[in-house]
N, C-alpha and C positions, 0 to 999 in steps of 0.2 A: 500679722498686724492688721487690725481695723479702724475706721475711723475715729479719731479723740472722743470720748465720750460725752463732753459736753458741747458737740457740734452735731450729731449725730441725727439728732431730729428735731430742731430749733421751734416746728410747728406743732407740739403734741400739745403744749397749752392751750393756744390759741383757738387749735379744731375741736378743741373740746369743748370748749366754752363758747364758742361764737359761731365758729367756721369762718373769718375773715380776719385776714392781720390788715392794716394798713401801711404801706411802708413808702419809703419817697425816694422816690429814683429821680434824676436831674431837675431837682425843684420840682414834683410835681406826685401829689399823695396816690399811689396805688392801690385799691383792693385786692388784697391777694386771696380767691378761693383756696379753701385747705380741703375739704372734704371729697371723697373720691366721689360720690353720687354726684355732688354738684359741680365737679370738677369734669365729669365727662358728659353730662345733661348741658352743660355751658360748650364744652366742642363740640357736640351736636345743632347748636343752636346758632347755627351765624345767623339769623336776621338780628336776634337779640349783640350777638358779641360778635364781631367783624373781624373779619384777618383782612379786610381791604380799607388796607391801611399802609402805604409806601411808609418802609424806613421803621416802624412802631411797631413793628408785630414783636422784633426781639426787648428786650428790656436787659439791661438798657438802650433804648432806642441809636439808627445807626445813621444820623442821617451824616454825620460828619466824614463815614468813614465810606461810605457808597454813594453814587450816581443815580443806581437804579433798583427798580423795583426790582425784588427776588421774586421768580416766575419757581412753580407754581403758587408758594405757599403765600402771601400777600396778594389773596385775591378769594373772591368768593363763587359759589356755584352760581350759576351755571358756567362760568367763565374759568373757574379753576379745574372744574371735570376736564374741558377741551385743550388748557394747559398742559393738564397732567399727562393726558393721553402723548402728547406729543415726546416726550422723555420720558417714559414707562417701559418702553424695551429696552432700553439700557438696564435701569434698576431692576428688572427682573432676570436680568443673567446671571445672578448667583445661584437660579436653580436650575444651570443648565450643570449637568456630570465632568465637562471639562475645564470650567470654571473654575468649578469646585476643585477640582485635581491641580489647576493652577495655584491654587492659595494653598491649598495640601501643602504643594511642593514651598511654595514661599516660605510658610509657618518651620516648616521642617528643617531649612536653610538658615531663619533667624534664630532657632534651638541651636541648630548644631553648632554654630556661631559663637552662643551664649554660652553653649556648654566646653566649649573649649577655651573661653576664657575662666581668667582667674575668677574675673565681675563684670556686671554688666549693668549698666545707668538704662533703665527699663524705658523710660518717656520718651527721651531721645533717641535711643539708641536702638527699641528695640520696637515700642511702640507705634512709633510717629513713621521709622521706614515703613514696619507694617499696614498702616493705614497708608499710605501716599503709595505706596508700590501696589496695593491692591486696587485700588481707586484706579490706577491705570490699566486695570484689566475692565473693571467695570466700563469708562469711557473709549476704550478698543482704541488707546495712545501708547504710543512706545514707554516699553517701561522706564530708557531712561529720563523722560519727563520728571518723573519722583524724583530726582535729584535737584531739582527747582523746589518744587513743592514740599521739599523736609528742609530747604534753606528757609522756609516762611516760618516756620517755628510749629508752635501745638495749635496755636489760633492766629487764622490770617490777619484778623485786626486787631489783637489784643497781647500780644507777645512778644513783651520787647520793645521795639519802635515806638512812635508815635502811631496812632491805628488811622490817623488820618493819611498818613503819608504811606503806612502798609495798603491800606485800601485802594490809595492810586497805584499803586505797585501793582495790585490784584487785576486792576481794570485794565494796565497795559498790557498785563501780559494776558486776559481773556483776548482782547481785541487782536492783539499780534496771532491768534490762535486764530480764530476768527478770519483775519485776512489769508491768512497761511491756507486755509480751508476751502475758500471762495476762489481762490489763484489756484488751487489744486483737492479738487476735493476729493475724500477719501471716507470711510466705512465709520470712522470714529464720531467722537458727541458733537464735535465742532463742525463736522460735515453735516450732520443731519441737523443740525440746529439751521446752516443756512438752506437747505432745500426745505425746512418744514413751513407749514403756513395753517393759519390760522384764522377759524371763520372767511375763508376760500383766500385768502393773500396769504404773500408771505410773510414771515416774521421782521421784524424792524431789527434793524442793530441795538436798539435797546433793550429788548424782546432777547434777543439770544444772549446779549451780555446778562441779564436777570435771570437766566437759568443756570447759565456759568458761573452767575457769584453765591448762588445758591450752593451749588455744588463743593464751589472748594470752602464755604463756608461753614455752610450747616452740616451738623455731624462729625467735622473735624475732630474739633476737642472730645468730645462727648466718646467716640469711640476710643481715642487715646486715653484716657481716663479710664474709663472702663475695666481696658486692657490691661493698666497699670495696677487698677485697684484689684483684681483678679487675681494677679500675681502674687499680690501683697500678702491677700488673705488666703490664698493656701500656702504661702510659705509659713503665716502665721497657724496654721491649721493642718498639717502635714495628714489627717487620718481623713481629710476631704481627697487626698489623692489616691487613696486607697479606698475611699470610698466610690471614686468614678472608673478605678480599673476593676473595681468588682462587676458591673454591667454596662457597656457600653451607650443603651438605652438611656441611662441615668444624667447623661449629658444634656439633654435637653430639657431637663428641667432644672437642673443647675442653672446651664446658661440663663436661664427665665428668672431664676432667682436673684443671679448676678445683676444682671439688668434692675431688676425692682430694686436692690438695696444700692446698689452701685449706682445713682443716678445723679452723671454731672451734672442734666440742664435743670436746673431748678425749676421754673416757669417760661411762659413765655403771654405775651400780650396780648389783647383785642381791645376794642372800638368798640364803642357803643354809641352806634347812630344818634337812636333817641334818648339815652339813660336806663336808667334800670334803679332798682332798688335791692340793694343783697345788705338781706338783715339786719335792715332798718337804719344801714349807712347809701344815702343818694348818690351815684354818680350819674351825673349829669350827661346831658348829650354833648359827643365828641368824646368822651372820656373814656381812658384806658382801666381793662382789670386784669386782672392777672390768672392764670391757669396755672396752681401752682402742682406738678407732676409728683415733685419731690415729696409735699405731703402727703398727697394722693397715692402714693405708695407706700408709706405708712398709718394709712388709716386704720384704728384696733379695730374698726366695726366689719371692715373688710378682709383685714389681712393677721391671723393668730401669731400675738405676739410678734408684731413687727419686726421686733429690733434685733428679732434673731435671724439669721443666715439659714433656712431649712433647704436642703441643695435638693430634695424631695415635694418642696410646696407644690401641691392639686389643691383645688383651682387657681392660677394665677392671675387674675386679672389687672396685670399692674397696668401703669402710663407711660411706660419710660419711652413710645413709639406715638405718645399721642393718643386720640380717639375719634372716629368720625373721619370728615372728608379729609381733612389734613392731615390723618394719618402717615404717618416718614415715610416718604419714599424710600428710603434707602436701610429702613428694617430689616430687607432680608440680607442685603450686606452686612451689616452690623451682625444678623445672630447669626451668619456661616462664618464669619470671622472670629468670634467668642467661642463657637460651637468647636471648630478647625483645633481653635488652641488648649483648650481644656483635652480635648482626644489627643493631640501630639504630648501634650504634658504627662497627661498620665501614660501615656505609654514610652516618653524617654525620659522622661524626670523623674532621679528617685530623692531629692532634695531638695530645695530650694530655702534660702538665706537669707533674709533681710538684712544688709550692712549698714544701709544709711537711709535716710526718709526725711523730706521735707513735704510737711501734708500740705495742699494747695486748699486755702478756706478763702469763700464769697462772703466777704462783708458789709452787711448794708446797715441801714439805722434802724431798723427792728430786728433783722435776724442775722446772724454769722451758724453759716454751713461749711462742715467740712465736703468737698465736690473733688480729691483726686490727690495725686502728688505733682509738687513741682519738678521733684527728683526722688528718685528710687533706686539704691542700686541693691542687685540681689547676684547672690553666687547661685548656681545650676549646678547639679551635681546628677552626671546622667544615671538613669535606672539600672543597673546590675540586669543582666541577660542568662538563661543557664542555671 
């Protein structure tokens, strides 16, 4: 199963002809860049396009659902370099060997799970544990935290609820973490968020709640998504599973692949101090454009034949991680978590099913994107041994 066909790439007219859609998110006309060159020459350029911008850098903008600014990425260098450093050892423990042997064991655990059931509802069930149960290895929290964290759904402010009232939810329970940490601190991200300080002080309580809502924030959906749509398409594709236990090496550029065409976050925002002009439509100063990822991974001029799956694409230079300073932190999480699961798949799944599928599509007023499922269930059927 792949995405519907006419959701698939909403922006191929557009970047061919223009390179700019305009579309209007909460009363207010957007630029959205489609082009890969100009899409990563614009994440290069924050004097020109700003991430220091509280609340606007997502789109749709968040201010109803958060307090505070998201540390690091809503902020610009030199201020976002000394951010970043401060939570960068965390996000780089997925390339420590026992880390890694942690999610091993995880991945392994949700398989055998899956495979011993009749079916299994992917997003919920198999996806969303895996992301929040992993996440707690990365923040060095007890794993049963994740049992919190998979009650908040695929997205902390957009799932269910009202996201205003999810969002307060999100900030009690950083803060409770927070006090917990400061009454007793210990080795995890909420301990080190209160000892860290910045430009020679400490961090403000505000300051480390914006790193923490970043956290359970960004990346959430986007990796459950991902995972799901993974799933999807080699159950829809069964000779891609035998195409990855032919060389184990060949996982890594699968995953790469996945990523480029699997890509839930469509865009994401900047600020333009003083305005700018993108071909020969004004956005003024103060005004928001958009970095759209999802065309940018589809550009023909870059990438042969886009709209095909190649589990072998060299060179890959997709967006789905961003470009420039604000590159994701948490990239390397994301591709040991794809990488983990495509290797446990092909080596105990020798089937896989799609029973039921509800595609999850982003609809705005110029484009509707297919970005994941709402629900997935697939039967597992383990690999024959011998």
């Amino acid at each position: 199963m792949t995405a519907p066909s006419e959701t698939r790439d909403p922006f191929e007219e557009p970047r061919s002809r223009s390179g700019v859609l305009g579309c209007e998110f909460q009363g207010e006309v957007v630029p959205m860049l489609l082009r890969h060159a100009e899409v990563r020459a614009a994440a290069k350029d924050w004097q020109t396009f700003s991430s220091d911008a509280p609340f606007r850098v997502p789109i749709p903008s968040e201010e109803d659902m958060r307090t505070v600014r998201q540390l690091p990425i809503e902020t610009d260098p030199p201020q976002h370099s000394e951010y970043r450093e401060i939570v960068e050892p965390f996000f780089k423990r997925p390339k420590d060997p026992e880390f890694v042997g942690r999610v091993e064991r995880l991945v392994k655990e949700l398989l055998e799970d899956a495979l011993a059931r009749g079916s299994t509802e992917i997003v919920r069930d198999f996806a969303l544990p895996l992301q929040s149960r992993a996440l707690t290895y990365l923040l060095n929290v007890p794993e049963s935290e994740a049992d919190t964290w998979i009650g908040w759904g695929v997205h902390v402010f957009k799932d269910g609820s009202d996201g205003e009232v999810k969002g307060a939810a999100l900030e009690r329970y950083i803060h409770a973490q927070l006090n917990r940490a400061e009454a007793a601190p210990d080795e995890d991200f909420f301990s080190a968020l209160t000892r860290a300080e910045y430009q020679g002080r400490r961090l403000t309580r505000d300051e480390m709640a914006g790193f923490a809502n970043l956290t359970f924030a960004g990346g959430r959906d986007t990796v459950i998504h991902t995972v799901s749509s993974v799933i999807a398409y080699l159950a829809g594709h069964p000779d891609a599973l035998s195409y990855l236990r032919g060389d184990s090496k060949r996982v890594i550029h699968a995953s790469e692949e996945f990523f480029r065409v699997f890509m839930p976050l469509t865009h994401i925002g900047r600020v333009c101090p003083a305005g700018t002009d993108l071909h020969g439509l004004e956005v003024k100063p103060g005004d928001r454009v958009s970095l759209c990822w999802a065309s940018a991974n589809h550009d023909e001029t870059v990438f042969e034949k886009p709209h095909e799956v190649r589990l072998d694409r060299k060179p890959n230079p997709h967006l789905s991680f961003g470009f420039g300073t604000h590159i994701c932190l948490g990239a390397a999480h994301a591709r040991l978590l794809v990488r983990v699961l495509l290797e446990q798949l092909a080596g105990r799944v020798g089937q896989l099913e799609v029973l039921s599928a509800v595609p999850h599509v982003e609809r705005e007023s110029a484009y509707q994107r297919w970005t994941g499922f709402g629900e997935l269930v697939v039967r597992m059927t383990a690999r024959p041994h011998g």
